[in-house]
Backbone as a ProteinNet text record, in pm:
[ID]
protein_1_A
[PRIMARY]
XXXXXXXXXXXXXXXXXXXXXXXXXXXXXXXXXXXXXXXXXXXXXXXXXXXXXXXXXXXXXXXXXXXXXXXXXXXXXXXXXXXXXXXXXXXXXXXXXXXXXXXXXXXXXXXXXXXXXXXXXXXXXXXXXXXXXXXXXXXXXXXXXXXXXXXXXXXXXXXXXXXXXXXXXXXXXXXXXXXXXXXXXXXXXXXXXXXXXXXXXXXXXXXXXXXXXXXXXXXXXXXXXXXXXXXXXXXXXXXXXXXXXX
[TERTIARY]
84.3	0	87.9	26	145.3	94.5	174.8	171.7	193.9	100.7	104.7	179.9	228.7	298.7	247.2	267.9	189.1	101.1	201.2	54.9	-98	-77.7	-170.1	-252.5	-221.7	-321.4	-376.3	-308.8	-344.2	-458.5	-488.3	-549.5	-671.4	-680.5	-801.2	-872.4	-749.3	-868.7	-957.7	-871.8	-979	-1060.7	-1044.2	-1175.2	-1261.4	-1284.5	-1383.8	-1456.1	-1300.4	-1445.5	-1537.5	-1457.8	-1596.8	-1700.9	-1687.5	-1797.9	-1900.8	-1810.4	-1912	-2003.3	-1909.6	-1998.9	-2084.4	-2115.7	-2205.1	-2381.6	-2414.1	-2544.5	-2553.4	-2429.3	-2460.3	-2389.4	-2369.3	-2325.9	-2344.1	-2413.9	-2488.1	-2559.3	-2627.9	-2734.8	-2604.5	-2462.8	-2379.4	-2325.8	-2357	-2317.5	-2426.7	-2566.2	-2627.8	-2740.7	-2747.3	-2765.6	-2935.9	-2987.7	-3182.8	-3171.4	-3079.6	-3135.3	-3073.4	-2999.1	-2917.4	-3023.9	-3077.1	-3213.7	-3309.8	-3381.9	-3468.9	-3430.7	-3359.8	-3330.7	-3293.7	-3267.1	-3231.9	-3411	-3446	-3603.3	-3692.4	-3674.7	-3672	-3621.3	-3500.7	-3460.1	-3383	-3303.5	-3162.9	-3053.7	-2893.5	-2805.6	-2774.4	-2781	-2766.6	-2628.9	-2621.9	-2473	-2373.3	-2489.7	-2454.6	-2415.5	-2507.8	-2450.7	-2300.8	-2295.5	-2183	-2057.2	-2052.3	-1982.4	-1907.2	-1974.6	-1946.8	-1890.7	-1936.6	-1886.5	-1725.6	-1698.6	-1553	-1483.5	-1575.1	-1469.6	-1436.3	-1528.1	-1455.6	-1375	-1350.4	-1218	-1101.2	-1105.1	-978.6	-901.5	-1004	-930.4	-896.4	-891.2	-807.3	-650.2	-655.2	-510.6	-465.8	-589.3	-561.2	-617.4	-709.3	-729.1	-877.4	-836.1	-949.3	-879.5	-799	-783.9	-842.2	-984.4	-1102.9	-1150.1	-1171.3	-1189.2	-1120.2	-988	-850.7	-887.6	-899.4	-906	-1017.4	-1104.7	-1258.8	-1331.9	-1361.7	-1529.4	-1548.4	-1706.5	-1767.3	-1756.3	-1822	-1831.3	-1706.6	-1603.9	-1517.6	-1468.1	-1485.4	-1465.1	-1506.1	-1699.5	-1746.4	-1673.5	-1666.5	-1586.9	-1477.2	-1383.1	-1258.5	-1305.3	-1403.9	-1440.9	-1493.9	-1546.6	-1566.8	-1521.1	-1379.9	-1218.5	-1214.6	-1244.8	-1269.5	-1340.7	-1412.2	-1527.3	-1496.8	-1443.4	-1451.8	-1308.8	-1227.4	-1110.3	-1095.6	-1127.5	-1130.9	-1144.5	-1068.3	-1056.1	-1153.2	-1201.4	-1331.5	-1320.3	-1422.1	-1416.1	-1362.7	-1288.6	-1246.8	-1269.7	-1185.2	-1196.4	-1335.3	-1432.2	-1595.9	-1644.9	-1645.9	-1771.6	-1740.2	-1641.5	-1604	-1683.2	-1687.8	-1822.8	-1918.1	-1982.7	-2111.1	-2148.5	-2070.4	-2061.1	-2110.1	-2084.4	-2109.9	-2242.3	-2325.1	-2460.7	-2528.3	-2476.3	-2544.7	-2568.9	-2430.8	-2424.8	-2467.2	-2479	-2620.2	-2789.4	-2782.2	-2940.6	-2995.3	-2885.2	-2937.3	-2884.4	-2816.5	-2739.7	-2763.9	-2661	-2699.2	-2845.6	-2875.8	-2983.8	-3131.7	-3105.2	-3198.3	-3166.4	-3051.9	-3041.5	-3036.4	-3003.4	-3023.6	-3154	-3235.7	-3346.7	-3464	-3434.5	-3437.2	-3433.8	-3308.6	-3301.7	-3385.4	-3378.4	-3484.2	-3610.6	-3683	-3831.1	-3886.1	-3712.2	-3738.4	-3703.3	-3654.3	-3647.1	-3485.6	-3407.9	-3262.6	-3263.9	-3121.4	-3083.7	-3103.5	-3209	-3210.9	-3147	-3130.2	-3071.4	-2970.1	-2933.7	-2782.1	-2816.9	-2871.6	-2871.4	-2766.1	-2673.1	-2612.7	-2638.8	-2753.5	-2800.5	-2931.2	-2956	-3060.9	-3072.6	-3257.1	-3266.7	-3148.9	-3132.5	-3102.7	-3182	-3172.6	-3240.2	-3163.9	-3098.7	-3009.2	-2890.8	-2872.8	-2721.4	-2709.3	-2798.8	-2816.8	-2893.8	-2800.6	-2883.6	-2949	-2948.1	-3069.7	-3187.1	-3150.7	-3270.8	-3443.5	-3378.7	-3512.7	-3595.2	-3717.8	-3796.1	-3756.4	-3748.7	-3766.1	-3578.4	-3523.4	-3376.5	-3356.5	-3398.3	-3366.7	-3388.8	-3491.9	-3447.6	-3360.3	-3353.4	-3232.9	-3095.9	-3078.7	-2980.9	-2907.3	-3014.6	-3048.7	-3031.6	-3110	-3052.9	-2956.3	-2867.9	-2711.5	-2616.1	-2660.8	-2593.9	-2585.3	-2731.6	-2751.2	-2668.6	-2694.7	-2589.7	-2448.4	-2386.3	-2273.7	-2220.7	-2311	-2277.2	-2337.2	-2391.6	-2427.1	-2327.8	-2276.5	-2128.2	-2014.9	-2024.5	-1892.3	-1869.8	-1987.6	-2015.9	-2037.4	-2098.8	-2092.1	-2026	-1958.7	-1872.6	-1760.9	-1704.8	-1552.6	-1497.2	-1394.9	-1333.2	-1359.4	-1438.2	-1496.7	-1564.9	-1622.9	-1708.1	-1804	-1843	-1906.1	-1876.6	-1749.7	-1637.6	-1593.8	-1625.7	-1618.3	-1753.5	-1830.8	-1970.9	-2095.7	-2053	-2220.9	-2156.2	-2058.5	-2039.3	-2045.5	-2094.6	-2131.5	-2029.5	-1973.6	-1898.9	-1725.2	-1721.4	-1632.9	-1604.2	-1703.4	-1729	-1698.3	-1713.9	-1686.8	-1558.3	-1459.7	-1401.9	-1273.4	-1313.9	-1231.5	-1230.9	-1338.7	-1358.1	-1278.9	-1252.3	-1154	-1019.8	-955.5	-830.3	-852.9	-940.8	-892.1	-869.3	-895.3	-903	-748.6	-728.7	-597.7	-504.7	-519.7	-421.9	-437.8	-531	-524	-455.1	-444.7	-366	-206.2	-200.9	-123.8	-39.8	-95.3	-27.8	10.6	47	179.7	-8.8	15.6	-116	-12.6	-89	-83.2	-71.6	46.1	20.5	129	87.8	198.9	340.8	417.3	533.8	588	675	735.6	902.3	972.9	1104.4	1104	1083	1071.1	1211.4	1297.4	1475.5	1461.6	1352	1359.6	1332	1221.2	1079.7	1153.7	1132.7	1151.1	1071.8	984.8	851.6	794.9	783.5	750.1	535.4	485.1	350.5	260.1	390.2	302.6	216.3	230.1	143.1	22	2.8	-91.2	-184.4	-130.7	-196	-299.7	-186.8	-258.9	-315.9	-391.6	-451.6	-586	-627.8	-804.7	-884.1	-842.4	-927.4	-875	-785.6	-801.4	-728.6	-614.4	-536	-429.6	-388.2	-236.7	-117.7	-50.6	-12.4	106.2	136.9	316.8	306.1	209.7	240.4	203.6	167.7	173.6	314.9	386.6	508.1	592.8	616.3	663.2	663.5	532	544.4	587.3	574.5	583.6	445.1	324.9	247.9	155.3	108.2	95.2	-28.4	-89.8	-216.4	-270	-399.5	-502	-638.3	-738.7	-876.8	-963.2	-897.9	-936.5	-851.1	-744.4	-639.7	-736.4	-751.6	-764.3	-652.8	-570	-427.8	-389.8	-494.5	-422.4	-293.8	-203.1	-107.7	-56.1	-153.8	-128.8	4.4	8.9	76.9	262.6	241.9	406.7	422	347.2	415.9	426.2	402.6	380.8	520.3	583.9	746.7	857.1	915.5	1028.4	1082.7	1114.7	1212.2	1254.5	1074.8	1082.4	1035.1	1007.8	986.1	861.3	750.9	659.6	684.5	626.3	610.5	530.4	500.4	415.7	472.3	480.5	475.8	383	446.8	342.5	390.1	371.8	459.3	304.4	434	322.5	358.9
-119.8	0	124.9	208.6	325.3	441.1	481	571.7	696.7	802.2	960.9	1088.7	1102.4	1205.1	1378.6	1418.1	1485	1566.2	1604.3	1749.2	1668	1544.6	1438.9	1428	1416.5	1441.6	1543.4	1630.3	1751.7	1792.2	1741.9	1749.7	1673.6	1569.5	1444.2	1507.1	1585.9	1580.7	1731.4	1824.8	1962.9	1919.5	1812.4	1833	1704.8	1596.5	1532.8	1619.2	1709.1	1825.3	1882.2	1917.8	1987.1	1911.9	1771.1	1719.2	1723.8	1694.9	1715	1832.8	1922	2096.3	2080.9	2032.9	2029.9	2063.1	2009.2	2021.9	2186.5	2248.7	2383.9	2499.8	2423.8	2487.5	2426.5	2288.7	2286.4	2356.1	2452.1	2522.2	2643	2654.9	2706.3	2633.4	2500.7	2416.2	2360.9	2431.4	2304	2398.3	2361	2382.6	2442.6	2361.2	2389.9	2526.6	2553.7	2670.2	2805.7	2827	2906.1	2917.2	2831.2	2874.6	2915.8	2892.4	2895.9	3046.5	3069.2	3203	3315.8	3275.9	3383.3	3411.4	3276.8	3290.5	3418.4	3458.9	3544.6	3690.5	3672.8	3799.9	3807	3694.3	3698.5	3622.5	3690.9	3644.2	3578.1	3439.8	3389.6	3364.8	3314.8	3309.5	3196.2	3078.4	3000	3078	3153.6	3184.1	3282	3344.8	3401.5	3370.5	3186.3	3147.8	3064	3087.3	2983.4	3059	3225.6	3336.2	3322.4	3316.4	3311.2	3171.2	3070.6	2927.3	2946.3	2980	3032.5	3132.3	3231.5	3331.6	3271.7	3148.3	3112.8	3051	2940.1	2826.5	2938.1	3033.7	3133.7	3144.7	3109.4	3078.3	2942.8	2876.2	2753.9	2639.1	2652	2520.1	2465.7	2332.6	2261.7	2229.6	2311.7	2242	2284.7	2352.8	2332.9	2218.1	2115	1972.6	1904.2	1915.1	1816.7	1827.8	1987.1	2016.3	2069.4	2051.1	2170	2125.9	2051.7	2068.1	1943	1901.5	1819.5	1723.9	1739.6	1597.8	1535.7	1601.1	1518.9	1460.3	1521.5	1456.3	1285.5	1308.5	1244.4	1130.6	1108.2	1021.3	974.9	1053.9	996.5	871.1	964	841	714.2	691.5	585.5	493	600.5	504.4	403.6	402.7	250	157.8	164.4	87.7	7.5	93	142.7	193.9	111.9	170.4	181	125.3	72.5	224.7	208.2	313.9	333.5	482.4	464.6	466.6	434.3	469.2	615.1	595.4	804.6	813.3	872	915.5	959.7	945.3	1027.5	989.4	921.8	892.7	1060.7	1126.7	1249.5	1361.6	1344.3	1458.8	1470.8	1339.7	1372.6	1477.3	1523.2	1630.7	1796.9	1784.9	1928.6	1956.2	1818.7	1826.2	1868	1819.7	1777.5	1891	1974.9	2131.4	2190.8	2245.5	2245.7	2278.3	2174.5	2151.9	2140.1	2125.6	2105.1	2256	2339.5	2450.8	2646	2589.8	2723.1	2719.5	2669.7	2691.3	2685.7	2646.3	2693.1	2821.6	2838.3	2964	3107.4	3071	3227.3	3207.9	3142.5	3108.6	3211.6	3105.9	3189.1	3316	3375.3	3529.7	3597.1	3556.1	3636.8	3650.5	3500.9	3566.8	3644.4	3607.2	3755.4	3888.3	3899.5	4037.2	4079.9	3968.7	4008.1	4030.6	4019.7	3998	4139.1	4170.2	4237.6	4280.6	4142.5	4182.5	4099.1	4094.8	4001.4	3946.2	3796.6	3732.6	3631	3616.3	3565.6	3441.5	3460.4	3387.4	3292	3343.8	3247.3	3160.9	3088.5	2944.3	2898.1	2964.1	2901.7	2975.7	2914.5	2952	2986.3	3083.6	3117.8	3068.1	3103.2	3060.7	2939.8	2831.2	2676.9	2631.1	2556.3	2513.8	2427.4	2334.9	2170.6	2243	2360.5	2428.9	2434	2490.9	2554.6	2452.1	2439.1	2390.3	2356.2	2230.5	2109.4	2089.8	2162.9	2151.1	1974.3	1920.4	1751.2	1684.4	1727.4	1652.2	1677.4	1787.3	1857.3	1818.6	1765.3	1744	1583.6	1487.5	1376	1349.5	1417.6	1338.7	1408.2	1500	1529.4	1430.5	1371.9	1278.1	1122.2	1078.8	964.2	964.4	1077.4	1084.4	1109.1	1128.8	1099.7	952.6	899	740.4	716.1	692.7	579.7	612.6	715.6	692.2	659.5	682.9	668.1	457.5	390	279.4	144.8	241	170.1	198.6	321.8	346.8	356.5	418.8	415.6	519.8	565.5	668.2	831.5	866.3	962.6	1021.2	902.7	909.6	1040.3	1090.8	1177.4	1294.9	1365	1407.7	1402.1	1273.8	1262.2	1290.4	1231.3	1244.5	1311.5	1386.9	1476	1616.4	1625.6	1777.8	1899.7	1969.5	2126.5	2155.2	2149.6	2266	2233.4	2130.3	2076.5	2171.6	2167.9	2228.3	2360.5	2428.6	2567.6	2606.2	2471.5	2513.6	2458.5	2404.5	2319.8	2466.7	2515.6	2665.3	2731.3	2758.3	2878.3	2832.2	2679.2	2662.8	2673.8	2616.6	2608.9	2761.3	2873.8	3006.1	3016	3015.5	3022.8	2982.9	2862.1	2738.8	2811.5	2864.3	2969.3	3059.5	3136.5	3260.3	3245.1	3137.6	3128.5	3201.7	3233.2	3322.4	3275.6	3297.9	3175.7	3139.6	3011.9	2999.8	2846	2768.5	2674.7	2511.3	2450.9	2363.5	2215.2	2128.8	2023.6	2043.4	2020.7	1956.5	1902.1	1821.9	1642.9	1652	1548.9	1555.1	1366.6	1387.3	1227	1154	1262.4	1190	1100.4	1146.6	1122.6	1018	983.1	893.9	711.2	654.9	513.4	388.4	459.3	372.4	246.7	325.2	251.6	237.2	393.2	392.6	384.6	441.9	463.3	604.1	651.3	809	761.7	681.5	629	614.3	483.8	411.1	458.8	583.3	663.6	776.1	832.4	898.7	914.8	986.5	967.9	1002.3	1049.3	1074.2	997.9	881.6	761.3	788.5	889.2	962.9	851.6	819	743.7	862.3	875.1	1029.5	928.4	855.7	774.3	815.2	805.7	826.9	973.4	1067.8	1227.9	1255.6	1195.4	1183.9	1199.2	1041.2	1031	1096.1	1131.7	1208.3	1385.8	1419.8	1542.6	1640.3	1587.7	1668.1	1651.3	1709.4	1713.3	1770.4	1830.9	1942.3	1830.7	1794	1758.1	1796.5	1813.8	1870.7	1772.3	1681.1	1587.4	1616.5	1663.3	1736	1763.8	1732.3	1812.6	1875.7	1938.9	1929.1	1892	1787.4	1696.4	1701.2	1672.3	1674.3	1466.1	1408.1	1269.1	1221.3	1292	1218.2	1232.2	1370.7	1493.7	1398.1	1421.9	1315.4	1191.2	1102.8	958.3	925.5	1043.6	977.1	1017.2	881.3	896.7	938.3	964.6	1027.6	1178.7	1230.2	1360.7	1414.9	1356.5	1349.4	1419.6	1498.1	1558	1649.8	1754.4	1899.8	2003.2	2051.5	2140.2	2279.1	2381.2	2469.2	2593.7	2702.5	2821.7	2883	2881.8	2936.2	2950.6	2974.5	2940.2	2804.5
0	0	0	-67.2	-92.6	3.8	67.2	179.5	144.7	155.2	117.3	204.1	148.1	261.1	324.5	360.4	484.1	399.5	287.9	165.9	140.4	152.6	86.2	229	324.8	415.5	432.7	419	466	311.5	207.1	135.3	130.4	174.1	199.3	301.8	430.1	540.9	507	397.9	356.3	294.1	194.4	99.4	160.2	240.7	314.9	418.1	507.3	578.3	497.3	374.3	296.3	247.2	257.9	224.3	349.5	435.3	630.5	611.4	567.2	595.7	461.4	343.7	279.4	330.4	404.2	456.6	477	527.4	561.6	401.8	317.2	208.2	96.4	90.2	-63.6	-115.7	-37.5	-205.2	-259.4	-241	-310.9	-437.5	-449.9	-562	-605	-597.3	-646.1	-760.2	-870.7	-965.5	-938.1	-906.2	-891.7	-796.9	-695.3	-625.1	-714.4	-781.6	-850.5	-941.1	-991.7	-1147	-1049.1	-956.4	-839.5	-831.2	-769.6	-749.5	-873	-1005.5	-1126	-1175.9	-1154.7	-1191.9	-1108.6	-1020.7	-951.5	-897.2	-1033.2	-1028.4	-943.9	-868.4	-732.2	-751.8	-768.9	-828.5	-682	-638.8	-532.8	-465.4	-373.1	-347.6	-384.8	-465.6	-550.7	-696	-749.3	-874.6	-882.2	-715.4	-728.2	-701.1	-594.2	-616.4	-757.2	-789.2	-971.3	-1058.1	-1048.7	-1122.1	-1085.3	-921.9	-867	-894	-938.2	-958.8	-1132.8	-1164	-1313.8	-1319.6	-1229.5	-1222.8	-1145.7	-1112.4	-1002.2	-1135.5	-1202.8	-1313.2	-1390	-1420.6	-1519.5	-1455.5	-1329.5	-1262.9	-1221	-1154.2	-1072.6	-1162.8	-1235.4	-1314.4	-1267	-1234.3	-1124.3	-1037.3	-977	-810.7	-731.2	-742.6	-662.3	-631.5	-767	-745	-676.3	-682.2	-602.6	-489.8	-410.4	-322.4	-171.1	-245.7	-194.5	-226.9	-333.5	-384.2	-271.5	-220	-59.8	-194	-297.9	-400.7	-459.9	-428.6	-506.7	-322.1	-229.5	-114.4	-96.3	-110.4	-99	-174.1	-287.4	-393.4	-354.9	-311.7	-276.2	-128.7	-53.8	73.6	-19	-149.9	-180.3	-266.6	-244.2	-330.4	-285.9	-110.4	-71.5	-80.8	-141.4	-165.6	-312.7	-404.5	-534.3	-600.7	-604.9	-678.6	-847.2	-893.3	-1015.1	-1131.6	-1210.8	-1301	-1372.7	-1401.3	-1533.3	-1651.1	-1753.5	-1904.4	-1896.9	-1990.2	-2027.6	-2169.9	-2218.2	-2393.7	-2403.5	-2478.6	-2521.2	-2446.2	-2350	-2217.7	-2157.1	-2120.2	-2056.1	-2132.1	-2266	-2337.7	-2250	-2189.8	-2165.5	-2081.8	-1989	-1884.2	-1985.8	-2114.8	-2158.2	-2184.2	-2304	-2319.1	-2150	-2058.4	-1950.4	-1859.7	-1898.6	-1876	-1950.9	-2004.3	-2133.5	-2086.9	-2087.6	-2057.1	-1912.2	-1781.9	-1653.5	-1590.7	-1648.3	-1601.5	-1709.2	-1817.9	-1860.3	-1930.2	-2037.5	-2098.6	-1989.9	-1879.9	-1783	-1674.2	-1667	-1645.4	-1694.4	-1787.3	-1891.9	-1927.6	-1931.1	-1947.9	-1827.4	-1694.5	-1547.9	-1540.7	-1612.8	-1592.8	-1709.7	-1812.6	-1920.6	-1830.4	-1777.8	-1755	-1596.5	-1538.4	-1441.2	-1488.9	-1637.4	-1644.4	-1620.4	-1576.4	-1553	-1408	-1349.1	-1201	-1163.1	-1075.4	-972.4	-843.6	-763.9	-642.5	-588.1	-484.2	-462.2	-295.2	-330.1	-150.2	-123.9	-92.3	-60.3	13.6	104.7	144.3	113.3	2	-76.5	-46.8	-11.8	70.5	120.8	254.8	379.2	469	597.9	740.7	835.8	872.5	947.4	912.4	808.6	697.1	731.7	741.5	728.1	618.3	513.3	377.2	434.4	464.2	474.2	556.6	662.7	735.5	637.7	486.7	423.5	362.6	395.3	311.5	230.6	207.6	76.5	25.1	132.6	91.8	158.4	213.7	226.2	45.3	1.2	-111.2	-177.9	-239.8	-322.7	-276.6	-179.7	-68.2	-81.4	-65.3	-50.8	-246.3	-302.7	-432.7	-512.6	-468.3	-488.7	-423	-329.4	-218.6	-308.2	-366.4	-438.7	-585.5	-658.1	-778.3	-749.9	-674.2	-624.5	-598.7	-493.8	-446	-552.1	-645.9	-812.1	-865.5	-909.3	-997.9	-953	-833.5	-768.6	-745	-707.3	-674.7	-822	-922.9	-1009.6	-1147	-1124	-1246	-1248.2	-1095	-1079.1	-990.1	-976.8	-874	-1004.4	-872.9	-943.4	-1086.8	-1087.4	-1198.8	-1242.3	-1122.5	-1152.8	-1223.5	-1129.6	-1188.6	-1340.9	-1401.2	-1522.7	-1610.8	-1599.7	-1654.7	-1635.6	-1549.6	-1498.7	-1468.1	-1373.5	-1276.4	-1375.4	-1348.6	-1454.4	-1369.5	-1289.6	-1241.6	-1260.9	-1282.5	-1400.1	-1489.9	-1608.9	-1714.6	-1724.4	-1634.1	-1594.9	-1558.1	-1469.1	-1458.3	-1595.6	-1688.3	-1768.9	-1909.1	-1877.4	-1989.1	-1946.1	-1803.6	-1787.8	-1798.6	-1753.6	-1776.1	-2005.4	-2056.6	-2188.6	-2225.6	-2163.2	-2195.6	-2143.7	-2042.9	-2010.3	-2107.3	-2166.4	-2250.4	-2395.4	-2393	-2561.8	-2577	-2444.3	-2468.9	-2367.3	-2288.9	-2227.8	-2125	-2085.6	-1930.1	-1817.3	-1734.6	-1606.9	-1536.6	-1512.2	-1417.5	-1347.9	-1223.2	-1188.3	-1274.7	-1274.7	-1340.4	-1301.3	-1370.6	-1384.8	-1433	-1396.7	-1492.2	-1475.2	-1573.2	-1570.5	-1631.9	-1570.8	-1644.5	-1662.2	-1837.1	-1854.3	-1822.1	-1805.1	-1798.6	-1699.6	-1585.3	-1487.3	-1424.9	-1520.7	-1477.1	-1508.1	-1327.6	-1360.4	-1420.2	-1436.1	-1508.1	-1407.9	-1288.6	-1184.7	-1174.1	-1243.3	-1292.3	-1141.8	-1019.4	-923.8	-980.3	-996.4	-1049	-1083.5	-1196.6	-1263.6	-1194.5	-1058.2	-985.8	-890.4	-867.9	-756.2	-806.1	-921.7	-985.8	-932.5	-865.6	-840	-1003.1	-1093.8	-1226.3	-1317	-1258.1	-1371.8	-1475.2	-1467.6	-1564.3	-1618.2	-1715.5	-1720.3	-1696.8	-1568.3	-1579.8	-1610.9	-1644.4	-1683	-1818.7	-1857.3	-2036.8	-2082.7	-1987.3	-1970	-1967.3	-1840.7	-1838.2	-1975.3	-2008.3	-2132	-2251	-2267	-2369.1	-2367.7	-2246	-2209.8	-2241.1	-2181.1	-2194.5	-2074.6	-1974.7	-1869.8	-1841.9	-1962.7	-1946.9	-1992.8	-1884.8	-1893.7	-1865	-1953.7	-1912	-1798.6	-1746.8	-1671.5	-1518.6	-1528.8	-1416.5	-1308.5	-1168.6	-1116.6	-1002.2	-1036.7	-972.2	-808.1	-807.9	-607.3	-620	-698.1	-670.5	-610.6	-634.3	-591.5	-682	-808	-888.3	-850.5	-796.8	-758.2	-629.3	-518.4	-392.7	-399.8	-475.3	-491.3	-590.3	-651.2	-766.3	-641.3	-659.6	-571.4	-653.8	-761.1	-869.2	-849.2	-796.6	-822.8	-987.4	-1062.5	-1195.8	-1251.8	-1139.6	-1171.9	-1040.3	-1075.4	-983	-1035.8	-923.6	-946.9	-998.6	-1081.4	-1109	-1135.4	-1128.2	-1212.4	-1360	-1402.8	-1524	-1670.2	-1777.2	-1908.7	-1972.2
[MASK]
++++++++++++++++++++++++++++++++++++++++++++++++++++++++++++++++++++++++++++++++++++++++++++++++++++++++++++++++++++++++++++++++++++++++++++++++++++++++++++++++++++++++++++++++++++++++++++++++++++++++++++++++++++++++++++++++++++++++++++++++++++++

C-alpha cells in the first residue's frame, strides 16, 4: 500500500471536511437553487460562487476539485469501496450536453423571464445561513448525495467528476481560456529523464489519468487534471512537480 505524505493528508482531510460541511453549504453548488433564485430575479450566493470558480481556473485550473469541492470529497471516501478506473476518452463529453441543458440553458433562461438579475442574496434558501434548514432543501440534498454514491459505486473513482459535474465544465472553460492565450497559471510539470517507469502516479490517480504516459510524452495538461497533486508526492524520482509558469 502506498503511503502519502503529509501534503496528501493535509489534502483528503480539507476536501472530506468539505464534504461534512455540505449540509450547511450545498445550495452554493447546487444547480436547482441558482435557477430557483435567477427565476426570480436573485443572483444567489450560488450563482456568485461559480462566477468566482470560473475566475480562479483562469489561474488555478481545477484544483477546486482536487481540493474543496464536498463531491469530489465524498468520492474519494468511496475510493474505498470502489477503486477501479473509469471509461475516459468520449464517455467524458457527456458532462457538456449535460451542462447544457441542466445549467446554462436553464439559467439564462431563469433570468430572461425575471427580467434580468435584480438583487444580490447571498443567502438564498437558507435559514439562518443553514442550507438543509429551508424547506424542501432535504431533497435537493439527498438526491445530490444519491448521484454521487451511483457513480462513484458503479462506475468508478470519481465518476461523476467525469460524466455529470457542470462545475467541471466551468471550470475546464476557464483553464482552456488560459491554454489559448497562455499566461503563467498553476500547473503540472514532468522531467521524462527522470521517470523510472515505476507507474506509481498512474496508480494513484483519483481521475483515472495514465499520468506515466503524460510523463513520457511530455504533456501534462489535462482537461481531466484536477491538480491533487497525488501524482508529484507519490514519484520517488521527483519526476513531476508542481509549477506556475506558461
Amino acid at each position: 500500500m502506498i503511503k502519502f505524505p503529509a501534503r496528501q493528508k493535509i489534502r483528503r482531510a480539507m476536501i472530506i471536511l468539505s464534504f461534512v460541511l455540505l449540509p450547511a453549504t450545498f445550495v452554493y453548488i447546487s444547480c436547482p437553487v441558482i435557477i430557483r433564485g435567477a427565476s426570480q430575479g436573485v443572483a444567489t450566493g450560488g450563482l456568485i460562487v461559480f462566477v468566482l470558480l470560473f475566475i480562479s481556473s483562469l489561474l488555478l485550473g481545477r484544483l477546486w476539485c482536487g481540493w474543496l469541492c464536498p463531491g469530489g470529497g465524498l468520492q474519494e471516501i468511496y475510493i474505498l469501496l470502489n477503486d477501479k478506473n473509469v471509461r475516459t476518452g468520449r464517455m467524458n463529453l457527456l458532462k457538456y450536453p449535460i451542462f447544457l441543458f441542466i445549467l446554462f440553458i436553464p439559467l439564462i433562461s431563469a433570468i430572461r423571464s425575471a427580467g434580468g438579475l435584480k438583487t444580490i442574496d447571498l443567502f438564498y434558501y437558507t435559514d439562518q445561513g443553514i442550507s438543509i434548514a429551508q424547506q424542501g432543501s432535504y431533497t435537493i440534498f439527498f438526491v445530490q448525495i444519491a448521484f454521487f454514491t451511483a457513480f462513484a459505486l458503479l462506475a468508478g473513482k470519481r465518476a461523476f467528476c467525469h460524466y455529470f459535474c457542470p462545475i467541471a465544465v466551468i471550470l475546464i472553460t476557464g483553464r482552456k481560456i488560459r491554454d489559448l492565450f497562455r499566461w503563467p497559471a498553476l500547473q503540472l510539470s514532468s522531467d521524462a529523464g527522470r521517470c523510472s517507469n515505476c507507474r506509481r502516479c498512474s496508480a494513484t490517480c483519483p481521475m483515472s489519468l495514465d499520468v506515466n504516459l503524460m510523463v513520457r510524452q511530455g504533456i501534462m495538461e489535462n482537461s481531466e487534471c484536477i491538480l491533487c497533486g497525488c501524482c508529484v508526492d507519490v514519484c520517488s524520482e521527483n519526476a513531476i512537480s508542481y509549477s506556475f509558469g506558461r
